[in-house]
Every structure is written in structure tokens, then in C-alpha cells.
C-alpha atoms as a printed R data frame, in Angstrom:
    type eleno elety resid chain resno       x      y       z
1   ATOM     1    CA   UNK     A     1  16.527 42.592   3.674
2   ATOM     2    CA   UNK     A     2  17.297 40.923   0.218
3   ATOM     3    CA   UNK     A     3  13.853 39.765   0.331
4   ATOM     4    CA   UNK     A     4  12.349 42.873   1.107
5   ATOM     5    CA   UNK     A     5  14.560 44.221  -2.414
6   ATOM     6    CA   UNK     A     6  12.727 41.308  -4.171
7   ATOM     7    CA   UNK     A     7   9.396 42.108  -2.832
8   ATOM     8    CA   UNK     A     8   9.674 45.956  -3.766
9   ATOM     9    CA   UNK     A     9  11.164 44.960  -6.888
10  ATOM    10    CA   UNK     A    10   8.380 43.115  -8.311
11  ATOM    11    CA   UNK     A    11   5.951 45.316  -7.186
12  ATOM    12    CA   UNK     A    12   7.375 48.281  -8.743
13  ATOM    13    CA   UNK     A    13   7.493 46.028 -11.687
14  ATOM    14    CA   UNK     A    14   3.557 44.866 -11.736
15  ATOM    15    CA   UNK     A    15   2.688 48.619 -10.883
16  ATOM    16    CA   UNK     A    16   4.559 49.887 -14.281
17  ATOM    17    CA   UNK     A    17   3.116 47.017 -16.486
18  ATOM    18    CA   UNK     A    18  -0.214 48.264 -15.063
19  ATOM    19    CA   UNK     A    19  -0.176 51.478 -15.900
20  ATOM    20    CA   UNK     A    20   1.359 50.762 -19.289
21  ATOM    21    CA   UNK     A    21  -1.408 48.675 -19.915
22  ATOM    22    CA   UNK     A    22  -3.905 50.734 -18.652
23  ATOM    23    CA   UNK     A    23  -7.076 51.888 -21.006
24  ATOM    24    CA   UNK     A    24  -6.815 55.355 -22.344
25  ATOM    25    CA   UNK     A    25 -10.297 56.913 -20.782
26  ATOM    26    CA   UNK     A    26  -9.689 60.225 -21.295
27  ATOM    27    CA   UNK     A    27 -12.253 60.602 -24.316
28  ATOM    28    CA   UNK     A    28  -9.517 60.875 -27.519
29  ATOM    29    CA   UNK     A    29 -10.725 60.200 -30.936
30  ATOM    30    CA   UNK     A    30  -8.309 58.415 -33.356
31  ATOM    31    CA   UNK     A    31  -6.936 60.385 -36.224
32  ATOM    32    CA   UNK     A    32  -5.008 57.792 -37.483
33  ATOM    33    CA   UNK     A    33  -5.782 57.335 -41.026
34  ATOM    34    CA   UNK     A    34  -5.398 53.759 -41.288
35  ATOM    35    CA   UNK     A    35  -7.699 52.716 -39.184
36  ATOM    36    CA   UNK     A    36 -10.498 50.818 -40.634
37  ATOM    37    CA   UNK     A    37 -14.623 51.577 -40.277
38  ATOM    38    CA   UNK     A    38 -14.196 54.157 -37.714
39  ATOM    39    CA   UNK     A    39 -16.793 56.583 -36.601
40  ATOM    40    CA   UNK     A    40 -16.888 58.666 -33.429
41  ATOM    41    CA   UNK     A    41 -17.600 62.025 -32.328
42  ATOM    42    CA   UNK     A    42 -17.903 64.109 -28.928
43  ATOM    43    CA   UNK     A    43 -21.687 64.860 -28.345
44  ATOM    44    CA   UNK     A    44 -21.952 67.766 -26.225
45  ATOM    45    CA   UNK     A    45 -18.615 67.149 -24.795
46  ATOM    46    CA   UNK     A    46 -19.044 63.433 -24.378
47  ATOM    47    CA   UNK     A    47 -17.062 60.648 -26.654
48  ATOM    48    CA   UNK     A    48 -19.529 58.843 -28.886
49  ATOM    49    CA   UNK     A    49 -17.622 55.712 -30.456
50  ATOM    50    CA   UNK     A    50 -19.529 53.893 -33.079
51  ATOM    51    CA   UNK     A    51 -19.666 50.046 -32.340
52  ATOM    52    CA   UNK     A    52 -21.005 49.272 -35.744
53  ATOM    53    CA   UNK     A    53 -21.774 50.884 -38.810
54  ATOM    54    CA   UNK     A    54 -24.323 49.615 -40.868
55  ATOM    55    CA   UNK     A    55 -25.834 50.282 -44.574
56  ATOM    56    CA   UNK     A    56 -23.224 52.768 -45.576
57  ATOM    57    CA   UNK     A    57 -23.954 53.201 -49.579
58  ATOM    58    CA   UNK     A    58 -23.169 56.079 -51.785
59  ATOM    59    CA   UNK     A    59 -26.569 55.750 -54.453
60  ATOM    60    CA   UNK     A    60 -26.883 57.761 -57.560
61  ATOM    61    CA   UNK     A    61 -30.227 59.184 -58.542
62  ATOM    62    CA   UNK     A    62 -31.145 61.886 -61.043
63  ATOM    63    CA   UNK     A    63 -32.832 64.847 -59.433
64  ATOM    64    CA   UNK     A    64 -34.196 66.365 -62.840
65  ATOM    65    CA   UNK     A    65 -33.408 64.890 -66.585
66  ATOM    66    CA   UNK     A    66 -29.919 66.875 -66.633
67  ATOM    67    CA   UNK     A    67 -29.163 66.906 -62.785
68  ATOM    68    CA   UNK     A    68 -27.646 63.753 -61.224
69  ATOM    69    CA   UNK     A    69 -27.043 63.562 -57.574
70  ATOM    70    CA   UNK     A    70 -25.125 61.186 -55.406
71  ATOM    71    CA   UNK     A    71 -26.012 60.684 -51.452
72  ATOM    72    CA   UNK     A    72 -24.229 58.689 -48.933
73  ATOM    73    CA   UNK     A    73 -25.587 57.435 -45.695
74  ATOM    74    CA   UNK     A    74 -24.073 55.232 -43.301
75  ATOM    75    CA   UNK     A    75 -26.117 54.752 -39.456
76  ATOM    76    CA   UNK     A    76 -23.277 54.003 -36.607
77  ATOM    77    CA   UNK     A    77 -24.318 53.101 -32.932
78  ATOM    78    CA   UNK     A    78 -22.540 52.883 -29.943
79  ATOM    79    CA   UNK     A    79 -22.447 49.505 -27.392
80  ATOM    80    CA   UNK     A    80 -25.474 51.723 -25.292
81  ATOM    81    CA   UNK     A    81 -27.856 51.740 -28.381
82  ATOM    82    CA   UNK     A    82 -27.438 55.590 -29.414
83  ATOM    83    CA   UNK     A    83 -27.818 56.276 -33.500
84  ATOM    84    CA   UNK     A    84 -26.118 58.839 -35.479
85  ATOM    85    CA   UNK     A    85 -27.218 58.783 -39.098
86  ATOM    86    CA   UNK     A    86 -24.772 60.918 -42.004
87  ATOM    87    CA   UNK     A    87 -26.187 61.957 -45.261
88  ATOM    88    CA   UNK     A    88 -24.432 63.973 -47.812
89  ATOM    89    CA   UNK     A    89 -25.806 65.034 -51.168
90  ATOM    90    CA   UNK     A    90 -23.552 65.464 -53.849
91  ATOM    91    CA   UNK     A    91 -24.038 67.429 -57.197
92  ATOM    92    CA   UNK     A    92 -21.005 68.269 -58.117
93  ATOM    93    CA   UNK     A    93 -19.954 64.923 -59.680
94  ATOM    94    CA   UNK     A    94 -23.695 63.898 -59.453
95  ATOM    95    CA   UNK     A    95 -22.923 60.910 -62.762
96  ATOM    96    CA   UNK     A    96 -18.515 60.753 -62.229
97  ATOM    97    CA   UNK     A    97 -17.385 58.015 -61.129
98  ATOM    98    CA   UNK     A    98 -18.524 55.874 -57.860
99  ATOM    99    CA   UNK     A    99 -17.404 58.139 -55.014
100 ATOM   100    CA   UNK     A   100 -18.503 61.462 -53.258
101 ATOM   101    CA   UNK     A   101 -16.256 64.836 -54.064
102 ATOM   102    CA   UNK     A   102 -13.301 65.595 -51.458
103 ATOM   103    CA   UNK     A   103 -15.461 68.522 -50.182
104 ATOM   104    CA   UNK     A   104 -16.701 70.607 -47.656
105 ATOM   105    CA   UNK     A   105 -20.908 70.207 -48.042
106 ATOM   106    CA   UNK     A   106 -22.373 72.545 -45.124
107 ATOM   107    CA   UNK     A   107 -25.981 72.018 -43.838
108 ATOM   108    CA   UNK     A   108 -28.892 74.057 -45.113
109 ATOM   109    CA   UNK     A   109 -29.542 76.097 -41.875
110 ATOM   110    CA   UNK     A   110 -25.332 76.901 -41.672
111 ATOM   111    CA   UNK     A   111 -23.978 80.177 -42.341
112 ATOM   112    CA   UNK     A   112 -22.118 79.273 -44.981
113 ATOM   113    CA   UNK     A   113 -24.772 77.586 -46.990
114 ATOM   114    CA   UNK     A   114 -24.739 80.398 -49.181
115 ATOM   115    CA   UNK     A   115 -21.300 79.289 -50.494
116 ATOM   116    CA   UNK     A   116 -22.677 75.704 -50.992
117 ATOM   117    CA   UNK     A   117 -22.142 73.658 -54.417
118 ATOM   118    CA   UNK     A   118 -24.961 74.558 -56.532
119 ATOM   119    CA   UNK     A   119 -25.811 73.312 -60.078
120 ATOM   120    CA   UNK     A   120 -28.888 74.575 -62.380
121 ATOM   121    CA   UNK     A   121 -31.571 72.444 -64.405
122 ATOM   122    CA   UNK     A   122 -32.698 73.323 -67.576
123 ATOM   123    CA   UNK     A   123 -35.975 74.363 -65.991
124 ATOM   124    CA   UNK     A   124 -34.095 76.446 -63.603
125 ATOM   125    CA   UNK     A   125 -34.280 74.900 -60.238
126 ATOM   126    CA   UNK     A   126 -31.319 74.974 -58.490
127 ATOM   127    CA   UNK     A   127 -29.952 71.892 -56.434
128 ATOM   128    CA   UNK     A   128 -27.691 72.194 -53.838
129 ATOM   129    CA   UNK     A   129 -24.855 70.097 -52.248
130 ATOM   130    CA   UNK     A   130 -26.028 69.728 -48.672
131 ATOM   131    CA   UNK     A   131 -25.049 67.482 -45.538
132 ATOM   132    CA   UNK     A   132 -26.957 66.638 -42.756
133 ATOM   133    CA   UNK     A   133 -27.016 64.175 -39.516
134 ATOM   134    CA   UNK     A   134 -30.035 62.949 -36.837
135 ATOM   135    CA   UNK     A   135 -29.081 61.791 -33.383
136 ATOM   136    CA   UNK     A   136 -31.062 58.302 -32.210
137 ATOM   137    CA   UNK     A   137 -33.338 58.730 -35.256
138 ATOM   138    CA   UNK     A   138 -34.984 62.728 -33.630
139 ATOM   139    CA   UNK     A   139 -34.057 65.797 -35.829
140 ATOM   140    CA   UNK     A   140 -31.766 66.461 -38.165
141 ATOM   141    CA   UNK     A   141 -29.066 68.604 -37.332
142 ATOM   142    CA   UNK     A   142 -28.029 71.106 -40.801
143 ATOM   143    CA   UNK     A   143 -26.233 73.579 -39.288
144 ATOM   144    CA   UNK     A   144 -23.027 72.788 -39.577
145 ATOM   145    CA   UNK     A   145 -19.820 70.812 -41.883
146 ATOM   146    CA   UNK     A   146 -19.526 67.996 -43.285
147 ATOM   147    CA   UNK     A   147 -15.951 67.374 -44.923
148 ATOM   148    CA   UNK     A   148 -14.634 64.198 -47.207
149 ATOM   149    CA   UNK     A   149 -11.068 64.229 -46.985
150 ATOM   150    CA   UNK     A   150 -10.753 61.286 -49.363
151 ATOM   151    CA   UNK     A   151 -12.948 58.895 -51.207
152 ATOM   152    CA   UNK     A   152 -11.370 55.978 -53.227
153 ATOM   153    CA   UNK     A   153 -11.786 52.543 -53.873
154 ATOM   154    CA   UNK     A   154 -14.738 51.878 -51.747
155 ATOM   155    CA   UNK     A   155 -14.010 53.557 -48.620
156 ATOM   156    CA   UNK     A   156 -14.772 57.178 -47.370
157 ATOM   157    CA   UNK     A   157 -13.266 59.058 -44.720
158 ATOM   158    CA   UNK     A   158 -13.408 62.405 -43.465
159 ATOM   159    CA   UNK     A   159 -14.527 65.427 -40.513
160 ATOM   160    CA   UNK     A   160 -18.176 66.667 -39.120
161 ATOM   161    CA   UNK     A   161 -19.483 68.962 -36.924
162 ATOM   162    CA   UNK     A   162 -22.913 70.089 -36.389
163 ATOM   163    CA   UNK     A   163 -25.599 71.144 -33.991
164 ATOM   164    CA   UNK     A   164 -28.752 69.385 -33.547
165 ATOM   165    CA   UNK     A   165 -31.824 72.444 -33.426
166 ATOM   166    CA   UNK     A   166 -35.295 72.025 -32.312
167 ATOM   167    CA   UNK     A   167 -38.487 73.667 -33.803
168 ATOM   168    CA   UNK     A   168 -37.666 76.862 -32.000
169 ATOM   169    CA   UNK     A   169 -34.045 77.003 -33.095
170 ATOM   170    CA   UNK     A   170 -32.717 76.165 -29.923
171 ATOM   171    CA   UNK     A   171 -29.692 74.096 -29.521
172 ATOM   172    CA   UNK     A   172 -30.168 70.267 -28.179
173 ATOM   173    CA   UNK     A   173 -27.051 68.715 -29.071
174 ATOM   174    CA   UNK     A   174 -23.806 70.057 -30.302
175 ATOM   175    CA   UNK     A   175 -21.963 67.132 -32.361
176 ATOM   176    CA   UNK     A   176 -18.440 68.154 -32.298
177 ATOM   177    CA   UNK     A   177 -14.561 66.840 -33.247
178 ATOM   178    CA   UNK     A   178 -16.830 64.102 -35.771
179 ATOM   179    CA   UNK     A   179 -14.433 61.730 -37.905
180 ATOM   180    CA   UNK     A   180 -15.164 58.601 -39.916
181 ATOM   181    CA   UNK     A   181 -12.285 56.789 -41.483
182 ATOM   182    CA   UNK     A   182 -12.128 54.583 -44.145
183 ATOM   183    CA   UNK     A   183 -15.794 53.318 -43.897
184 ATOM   184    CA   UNK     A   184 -16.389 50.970 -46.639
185 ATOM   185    CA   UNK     A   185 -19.819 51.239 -48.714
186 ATOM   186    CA   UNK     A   186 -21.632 49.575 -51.571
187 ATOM   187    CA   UNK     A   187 -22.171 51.978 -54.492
188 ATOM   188    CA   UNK     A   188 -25.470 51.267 -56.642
């Protein structure tokens, strides 16, 4: 009978240090701010964790000869091969300083494009602070957010969400619960 004790014992034991160990598959993204060179989303429902991130600058052009722009881009993929590709155009501190503003930028085709960052050339054309994303290298999805929640000494993180449109207007992919945290980039 003492053995029996044992044997249920140590089973009960094994069984708990399994399940503590077990993996969480229930499709959570991390908001832990700490973390380092994170990107993931849920595409159409689905987790999307990026393996790797690659080529993530923030460059600084000027758009006209008294508009300067900043863009960041940074391509993730996940261990099946799938792309997603961020791009952000900044105005708003288009020649300040080596980082993007801590700022909502919303895609051309969103709703609340109209609200978007604007700035005005001497000649009169207008630029505008837009963000933007392409799933596996097909379309580019503009309806939609993309938010920096902080951008300092090298490293960017912040929110996304947007829906991927064809031609027609239809929906393909909705891109959903987005978050990259502290992804470091080159600034040139």
C-alpha cells in the first residue's frame, strides 16, 4: 500500500511539473515592454510571430527644399516564410532628431486620414504623415493605425492594425492586435 502512495505520489508530481511547463498555445501576444525585437500580430484571427526582423532603418529624405520627411521600415517573417513589411512616413519632425514622433499615423484609405499630420511646401503641396503595411510582399494595406508609443535611443516600439484591400475594395486580410517592441534600427 505504501508503495502504491509512492507511485501516486510521483505521478501527481510529474503530471503538475508538466503542466507547469507546458507551452502557452493559446495565441497571446506579449505586451511586456521589455522585451527585445518583438513583432507579432493576429492575421485574420491567427497569431503571426515574427522570427526575425530584418533592415529596420528610420532614413531621412527631403520631400521638397523646405519639407523633410522621415520613414521607417522594418520586414519581419515568421519560421513558415510569411512577410509583413511596416512603413511609416513622418513629417512632423521630418529634420529633429533621429527617431519617428510618438504618434498615431493612419493609412491613406482610413477614415481618419482626414485628421492626419499634414505640413505645406512653399509651392503648396501638401505632405502627409501616412502608415502603411504589405502581407508576403502583395498589397499594401492603408486603411488602418499605426501608433509609436515610444522611440528613443535606437529602438521603436509601438501598436498596428490594418486591413489588407484588393483592387475592388474588398477585404483580404484583417491585421489585427499588431505590436512591435523595442525593435532596434540604424538611422541614416
Amino acid at each position: 500500500m505504501n508503495q502504491f502512495k509512492n507511485v501516486f505520489a510521483l505521478c501527481l508530481l510529474v503530471s503538475f511539473v508538466m503542466l507547469s511547463c507546458a507551452k502557452d498555445d493559446d495565441g497571446d501576444i506579449s505586451t511586456d515592454p521589455n522585451v527585445e525585437n518583438y513583432f507579432a500580430c493576429k492575421i485574420d484571427g491567427e497569431a503571426w510571430e515574427s522570427q526575425s526582423i530584418s533592415q529596420p532603418t528610420v532614413t531621412q529624405s527631403n520631400s521638397a527644399d523646405d519639407v523633410a520627411a522621415k520613414r521607417l521600415d522594418f520586414f519581419g517573417q515568421d519560421a513558415g516564410g510569411q512577410t509583413l513589411a511596416l512603413v511609416i512616413t513622418d513629417y512632423r519632425d521630418g529634420d529633429v532628431g533621429e527617431c519617428i514622433s510618438t504618434e498615431t499615423f493612419y493609412g491613406s484609405e482610413d477614415s481618419n486620414y482626414d485628421n492626419a499630420f499634414t505640413i505645406t511646401s512653399s509651392t503648396g503641396t501638401v505632405f502627409t504623415s501616412e502608415a502603411s503595411l504589405s502581407l508576403s510582399g502583395v498589397g499594401v494595406a492603408r486603411d488602418g493605425t499605426i501608433t509609436v508609443t515610444k522611440c528613443a535611443d535606437g529602438k521603436i516600439s509601438g501598436t498596428f492594425s490594418l486591413k489588407l484591400r484588393d483592387i475592388n475594395g474588398g477585404v483580404v486580410s484583417e491585421i489585427t492586435d499588431g505590436v512591435f517592441t523595442n525593435v532596434a534600427y540604424d538611422f541614416f
